[in-house]
Backbone as CSV, one residue per row, in Angstrom:
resi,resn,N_x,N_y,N_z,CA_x,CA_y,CA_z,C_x,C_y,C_z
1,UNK,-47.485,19.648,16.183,-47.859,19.257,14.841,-46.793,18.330,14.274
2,UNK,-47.147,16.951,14.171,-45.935,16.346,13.114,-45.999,16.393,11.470
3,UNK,-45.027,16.498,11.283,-44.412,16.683,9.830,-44.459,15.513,9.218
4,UNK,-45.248,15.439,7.837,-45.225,14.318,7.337,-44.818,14.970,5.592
5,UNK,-43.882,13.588,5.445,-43.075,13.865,4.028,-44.003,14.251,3.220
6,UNK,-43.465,14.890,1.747,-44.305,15.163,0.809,-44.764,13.808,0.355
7,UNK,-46.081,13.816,-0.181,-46.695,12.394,-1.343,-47.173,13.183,-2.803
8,UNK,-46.436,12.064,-3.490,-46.340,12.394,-4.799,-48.362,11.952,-5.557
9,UNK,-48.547,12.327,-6.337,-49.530,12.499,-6.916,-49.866,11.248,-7.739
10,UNK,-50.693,10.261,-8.470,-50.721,9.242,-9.160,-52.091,8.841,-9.275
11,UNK,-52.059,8.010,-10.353,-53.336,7.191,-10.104,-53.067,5.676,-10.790
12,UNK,-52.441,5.245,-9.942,-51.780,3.746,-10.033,-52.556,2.615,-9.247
13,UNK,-53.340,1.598,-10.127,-53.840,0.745,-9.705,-53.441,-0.214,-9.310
14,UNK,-54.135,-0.835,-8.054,-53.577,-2.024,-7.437,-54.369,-2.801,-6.671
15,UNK,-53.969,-4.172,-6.724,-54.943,-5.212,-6.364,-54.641,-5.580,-4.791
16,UNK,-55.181,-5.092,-3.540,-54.752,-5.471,-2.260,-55.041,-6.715,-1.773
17,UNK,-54.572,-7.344,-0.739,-54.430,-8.699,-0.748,-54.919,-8.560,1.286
18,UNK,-56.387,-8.495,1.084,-56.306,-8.179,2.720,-57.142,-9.496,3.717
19,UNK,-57.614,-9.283,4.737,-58.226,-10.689,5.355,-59.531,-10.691,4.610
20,UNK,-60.377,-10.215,4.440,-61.457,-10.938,3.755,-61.356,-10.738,2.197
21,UNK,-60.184,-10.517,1.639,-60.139,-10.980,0.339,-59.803,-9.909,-0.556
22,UNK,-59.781,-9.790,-1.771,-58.335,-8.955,-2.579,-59.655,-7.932,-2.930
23,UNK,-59.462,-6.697,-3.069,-59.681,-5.611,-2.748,-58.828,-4.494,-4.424
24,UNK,-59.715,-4.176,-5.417,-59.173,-3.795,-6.270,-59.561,-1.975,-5.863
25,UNK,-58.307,-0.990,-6.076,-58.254,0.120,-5.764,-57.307,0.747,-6.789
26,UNK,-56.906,2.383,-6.467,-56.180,3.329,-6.854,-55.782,4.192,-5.684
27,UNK,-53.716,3.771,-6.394,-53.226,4.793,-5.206,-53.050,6.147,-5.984
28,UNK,-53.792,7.107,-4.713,-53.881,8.839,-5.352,-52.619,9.429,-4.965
29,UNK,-51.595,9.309,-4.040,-50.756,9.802,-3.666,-50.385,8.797,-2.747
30,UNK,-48.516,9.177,-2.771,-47.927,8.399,-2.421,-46.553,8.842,-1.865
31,UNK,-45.860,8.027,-0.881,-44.315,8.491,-0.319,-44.182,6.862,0.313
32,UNK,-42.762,7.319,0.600,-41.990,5.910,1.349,-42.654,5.734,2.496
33,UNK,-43.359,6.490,3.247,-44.230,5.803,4.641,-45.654,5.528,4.472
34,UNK,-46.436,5.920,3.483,-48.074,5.778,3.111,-48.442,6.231,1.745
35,UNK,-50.084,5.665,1.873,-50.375,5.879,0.656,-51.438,6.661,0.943
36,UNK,-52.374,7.170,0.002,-53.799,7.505,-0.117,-54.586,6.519,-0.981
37,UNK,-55.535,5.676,-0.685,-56.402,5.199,-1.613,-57.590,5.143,-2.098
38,UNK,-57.816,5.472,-3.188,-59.383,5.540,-3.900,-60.342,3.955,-3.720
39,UNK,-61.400,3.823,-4.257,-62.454,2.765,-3.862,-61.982,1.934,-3.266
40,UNK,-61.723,1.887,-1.692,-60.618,1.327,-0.684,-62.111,1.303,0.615
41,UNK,-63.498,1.559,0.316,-64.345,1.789,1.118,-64.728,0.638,2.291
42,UNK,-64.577,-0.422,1.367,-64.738,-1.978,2.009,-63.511,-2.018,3.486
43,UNK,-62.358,-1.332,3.439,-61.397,-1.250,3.935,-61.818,-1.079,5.403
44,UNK,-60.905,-1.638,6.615,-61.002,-1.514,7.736,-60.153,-1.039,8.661
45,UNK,-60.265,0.248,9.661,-59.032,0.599,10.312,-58.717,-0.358,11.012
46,UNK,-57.213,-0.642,10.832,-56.156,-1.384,11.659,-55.870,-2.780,10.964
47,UNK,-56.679,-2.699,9.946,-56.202,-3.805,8.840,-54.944,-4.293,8.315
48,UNK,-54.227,-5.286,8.169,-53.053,-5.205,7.728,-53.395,-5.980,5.984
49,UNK,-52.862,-5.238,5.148,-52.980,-5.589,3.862,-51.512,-5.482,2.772
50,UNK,-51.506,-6.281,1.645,-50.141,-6.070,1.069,-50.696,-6.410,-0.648
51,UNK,-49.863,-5.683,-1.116,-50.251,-5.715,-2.649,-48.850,-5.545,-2.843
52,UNK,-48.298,-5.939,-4.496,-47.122,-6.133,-5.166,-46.267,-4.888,-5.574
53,UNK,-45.369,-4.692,-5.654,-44.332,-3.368,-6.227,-43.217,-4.247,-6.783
54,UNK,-42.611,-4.235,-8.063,-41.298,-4.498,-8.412,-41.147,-5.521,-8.339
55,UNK,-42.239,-6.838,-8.224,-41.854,-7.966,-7.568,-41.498,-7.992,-6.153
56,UNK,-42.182,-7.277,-5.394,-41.452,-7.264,-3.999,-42.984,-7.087,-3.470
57,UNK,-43.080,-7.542,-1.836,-44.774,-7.577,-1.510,-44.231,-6.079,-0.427
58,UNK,-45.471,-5.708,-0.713,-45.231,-4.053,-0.337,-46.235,-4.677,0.819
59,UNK,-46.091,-3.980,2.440,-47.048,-4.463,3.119,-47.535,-3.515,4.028
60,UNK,-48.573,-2.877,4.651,-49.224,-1.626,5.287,-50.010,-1.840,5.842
61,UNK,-50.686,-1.343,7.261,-51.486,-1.187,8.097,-52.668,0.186,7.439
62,UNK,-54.052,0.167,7.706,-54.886,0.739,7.099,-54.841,1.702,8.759
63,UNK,-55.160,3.308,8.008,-54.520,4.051,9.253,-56.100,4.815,9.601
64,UNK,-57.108,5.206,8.372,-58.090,5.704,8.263,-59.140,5.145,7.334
65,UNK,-60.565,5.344,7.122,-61.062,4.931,6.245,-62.210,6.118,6.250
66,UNK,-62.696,7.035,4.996,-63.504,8.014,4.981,-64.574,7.696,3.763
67,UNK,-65.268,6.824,3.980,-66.296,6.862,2.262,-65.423,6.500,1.562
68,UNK,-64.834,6.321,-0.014,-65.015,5.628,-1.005,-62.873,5.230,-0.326
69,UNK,-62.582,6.281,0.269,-61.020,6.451,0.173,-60.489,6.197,1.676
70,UNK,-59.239,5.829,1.842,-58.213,5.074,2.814,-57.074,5.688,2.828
71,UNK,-56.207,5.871,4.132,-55.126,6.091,4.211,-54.119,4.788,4.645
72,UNK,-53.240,4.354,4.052,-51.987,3.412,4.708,-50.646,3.690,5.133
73,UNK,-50.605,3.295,6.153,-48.970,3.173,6.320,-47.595,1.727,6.146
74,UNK,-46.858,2.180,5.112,-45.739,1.251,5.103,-45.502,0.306,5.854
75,UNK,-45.174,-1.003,6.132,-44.363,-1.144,7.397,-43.839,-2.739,6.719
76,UNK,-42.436,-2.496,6.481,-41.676,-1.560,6.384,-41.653,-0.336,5.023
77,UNK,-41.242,0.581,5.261,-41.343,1.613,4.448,-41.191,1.084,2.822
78,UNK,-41.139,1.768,2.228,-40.781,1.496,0.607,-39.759,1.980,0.100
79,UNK,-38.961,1.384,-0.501,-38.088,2.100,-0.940,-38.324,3.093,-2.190
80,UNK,-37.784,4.261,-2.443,-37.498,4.906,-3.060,-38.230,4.922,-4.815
81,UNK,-37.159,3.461,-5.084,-37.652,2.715,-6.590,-38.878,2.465,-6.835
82,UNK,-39.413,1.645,-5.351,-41.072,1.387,-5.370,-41.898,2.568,-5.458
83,UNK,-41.771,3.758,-4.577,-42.559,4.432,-4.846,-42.412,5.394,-5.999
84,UNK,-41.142,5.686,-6.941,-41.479,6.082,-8.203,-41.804,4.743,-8.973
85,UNK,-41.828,3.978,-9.129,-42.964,2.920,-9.881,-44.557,3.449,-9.540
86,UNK,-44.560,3.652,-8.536,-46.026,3.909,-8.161,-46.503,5.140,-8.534
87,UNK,-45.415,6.214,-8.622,-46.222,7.568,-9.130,-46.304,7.712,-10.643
88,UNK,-45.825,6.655,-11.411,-46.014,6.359,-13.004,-47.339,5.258,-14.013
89,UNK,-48.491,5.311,-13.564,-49.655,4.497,-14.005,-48.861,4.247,-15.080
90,UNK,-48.669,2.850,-15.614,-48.328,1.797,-16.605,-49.102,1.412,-17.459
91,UNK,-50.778,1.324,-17.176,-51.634,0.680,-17.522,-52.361,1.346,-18.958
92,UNK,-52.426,2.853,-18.527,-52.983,3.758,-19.960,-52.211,3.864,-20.666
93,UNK,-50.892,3.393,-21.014,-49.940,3.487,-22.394,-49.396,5.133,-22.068
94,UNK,-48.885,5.574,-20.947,-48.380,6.911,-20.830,-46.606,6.690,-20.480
95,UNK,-46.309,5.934,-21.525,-44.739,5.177,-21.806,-44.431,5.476,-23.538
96,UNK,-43.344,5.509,-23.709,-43.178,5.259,-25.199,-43.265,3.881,-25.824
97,UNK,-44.206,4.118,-26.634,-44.586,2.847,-27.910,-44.005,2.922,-29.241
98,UNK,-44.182,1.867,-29.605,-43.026,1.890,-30.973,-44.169,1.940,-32.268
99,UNK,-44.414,2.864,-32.862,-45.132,2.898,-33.771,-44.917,3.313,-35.130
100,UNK,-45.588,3.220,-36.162,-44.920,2.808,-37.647,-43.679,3.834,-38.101
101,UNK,-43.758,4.658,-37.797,-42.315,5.427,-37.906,-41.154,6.184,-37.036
102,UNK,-41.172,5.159,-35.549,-40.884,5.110,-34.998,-41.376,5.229,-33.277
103,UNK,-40.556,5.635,-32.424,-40.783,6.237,-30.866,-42.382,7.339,-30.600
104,UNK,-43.174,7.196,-29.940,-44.245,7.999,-30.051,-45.023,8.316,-28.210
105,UNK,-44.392,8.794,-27.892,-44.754,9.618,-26.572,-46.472,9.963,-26.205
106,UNK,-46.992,9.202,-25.625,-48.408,9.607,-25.456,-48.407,10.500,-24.193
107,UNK,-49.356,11.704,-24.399,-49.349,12.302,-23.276,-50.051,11.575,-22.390
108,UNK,-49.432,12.283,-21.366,-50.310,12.076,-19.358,-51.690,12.190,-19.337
109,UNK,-52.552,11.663,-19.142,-54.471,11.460,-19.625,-54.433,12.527,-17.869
């Protein structure tokens, strides 16, 4: 049985950049060697695809494909920084905003 690291939990969207063309999805979980991805169905095993982190092109081989969801692997891995960027969705305002009387914490949806 091999041991594979823990993957952190998320639902961080991202635009993949693969051979027949960019591919909009959600990564469900995540670590420095792979991802899990949601509406990733179009997706093909042994695909090589790359979407953005940090300004840096994150790049992965497609390892599985099951109905709507995909598994990837790193190559090269991610660092650390990238993948806590990735376990923090940016997009629903779940950051502090500055609002009329100050700092205002929205919860995790």
């Amino acid at each position: 049985m091999q041991y594979r690291p823990h993957r952190y939990p998320t639902q961080f969207p991202v635009r993949l950049s693969t051979p027949s063309g960019p591919v909009e999805c959600t990564v469900l979980d995540v670590n420095t060697t792979g991802a899990r991805l949601a509406s990733a169905g179009q997706l093909t095993r042994g695909e090589k695809v790359t979407f953005q982190v940090l300004n840096h092109k994150a790049e992965a081989v497609v390892r599985w494909v099951s109905g709507t969801r995909a598994g990837i692997t790193f190559r090269p891995h991610l660092t650390d920084l990238q993948v806590d960027t990735l376990r923090y969705r940016r997009d629903k305002g779940n950051y502090h905003q500055h609002r009329a009387g100050g700092l205002h914490y929205r919860e995790m949806r």
